[in-house]
C-alpha positions as CSV (number, residue, x, y, z in Angstrom):
1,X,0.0,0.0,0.0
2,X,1.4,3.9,-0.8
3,X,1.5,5.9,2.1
4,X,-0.2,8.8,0.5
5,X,-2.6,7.1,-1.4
6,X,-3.8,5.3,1.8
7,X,-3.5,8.6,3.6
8,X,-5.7,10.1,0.3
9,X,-8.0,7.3,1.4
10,X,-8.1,7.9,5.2
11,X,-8.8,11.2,4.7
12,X,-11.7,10.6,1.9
13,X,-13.7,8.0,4.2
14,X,-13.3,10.2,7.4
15,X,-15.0,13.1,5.7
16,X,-17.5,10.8,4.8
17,X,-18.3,9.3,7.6
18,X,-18.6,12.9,9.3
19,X,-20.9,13.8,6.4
20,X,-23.1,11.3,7.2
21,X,-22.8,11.5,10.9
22,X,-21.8,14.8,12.2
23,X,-20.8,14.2,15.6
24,X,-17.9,11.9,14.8
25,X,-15.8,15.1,14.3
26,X,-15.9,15.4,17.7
27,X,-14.6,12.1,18.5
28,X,-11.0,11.2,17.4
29,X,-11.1,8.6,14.3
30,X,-7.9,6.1,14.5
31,X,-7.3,3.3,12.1
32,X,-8.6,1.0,15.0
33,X,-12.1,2.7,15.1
34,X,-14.7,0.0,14.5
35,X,-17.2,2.0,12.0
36,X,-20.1,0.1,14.2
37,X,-19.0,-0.4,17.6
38,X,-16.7,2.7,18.1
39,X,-18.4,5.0,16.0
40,X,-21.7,3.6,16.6
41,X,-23.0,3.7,12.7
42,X,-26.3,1.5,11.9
43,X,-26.9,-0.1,8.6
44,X,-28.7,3.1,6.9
45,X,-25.7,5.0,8.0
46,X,-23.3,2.8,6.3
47,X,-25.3,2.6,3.7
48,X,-25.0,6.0,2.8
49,X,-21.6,5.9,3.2
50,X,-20.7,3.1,0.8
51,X,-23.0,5.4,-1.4
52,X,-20.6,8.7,-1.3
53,X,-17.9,6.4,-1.5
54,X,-18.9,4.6,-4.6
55,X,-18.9,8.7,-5.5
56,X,-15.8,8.9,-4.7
57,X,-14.1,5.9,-6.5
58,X,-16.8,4.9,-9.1
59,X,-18.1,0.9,-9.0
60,X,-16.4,-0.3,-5.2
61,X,-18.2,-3.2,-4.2
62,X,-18.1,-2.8,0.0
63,X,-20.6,-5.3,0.6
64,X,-18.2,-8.4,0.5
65,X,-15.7,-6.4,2.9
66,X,-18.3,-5.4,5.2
67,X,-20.2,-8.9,5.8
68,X,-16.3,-10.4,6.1
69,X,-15.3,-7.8,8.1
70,X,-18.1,-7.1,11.2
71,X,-18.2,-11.4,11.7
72,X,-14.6,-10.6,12.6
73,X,-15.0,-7.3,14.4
74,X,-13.1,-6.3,12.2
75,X,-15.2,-3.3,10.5
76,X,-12.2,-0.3,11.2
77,X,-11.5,2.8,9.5
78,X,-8.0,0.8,8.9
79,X,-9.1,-2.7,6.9
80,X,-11.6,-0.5,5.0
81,X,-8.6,2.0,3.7
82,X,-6.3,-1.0,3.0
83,X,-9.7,-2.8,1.2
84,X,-10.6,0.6,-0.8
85,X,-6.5,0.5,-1.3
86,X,-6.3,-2.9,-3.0
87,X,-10.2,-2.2,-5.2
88,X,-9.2,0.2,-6.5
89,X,-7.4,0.1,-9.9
90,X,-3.8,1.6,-9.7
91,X,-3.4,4.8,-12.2
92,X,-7.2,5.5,-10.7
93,X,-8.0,9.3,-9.6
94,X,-6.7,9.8,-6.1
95,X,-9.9,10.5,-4.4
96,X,-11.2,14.2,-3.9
97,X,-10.8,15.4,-0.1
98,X,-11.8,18.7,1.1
99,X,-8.7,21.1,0.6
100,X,-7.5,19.3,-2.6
101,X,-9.2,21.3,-5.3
């Protein structure tokens, strides 16, 4: 994984997740965050997400990572950057973060 593409990443799917839950700015967001359990998202709210995501980076299929990835608690901010790292076709558009344009 490249450091500043994952960092690119990070900073993409925190925005996000603050987008569609405000009060997660207040809270700091680690790599070990669980998106569920730490961050206390339900399944509309990562719905959405997946959804401004998929705005982000085109045709990501999330559902595969998330059904693997909350049987193994295992549903952090980290293992989705490192899955949105490997889906996503090298050469692809970094993604568009607030502050980039």
């Amino acid at each position: 994984m490249h450091e500043q593409r994952a960092q690119a990443i990070r900073t993409m799917l925190i925005q996000q997740l603050i987008a569609v839950r405000p009060e997660i700015a207040e809270r700091t967001v680690t790599d070990r965050s669980a998106l569920t359990g730490d961050l206390g998202m339900d399944s509309v709210e990562l719905a959405e997400t997946f959804e401004r995501i998929r705005d982000c980076f085109g045709t990501v299929h999330i559902a595969g990572w998330l059904a693997t990835a909350t049987r193994a608690d295992g549903d952090t901010v980290g293992s989705l950057v490192r899955y949105l790292d490997s889906m996503v076709p090298a050469g692809a558009p970094e993604p568009v973060t607030a502050g980039s344009r």
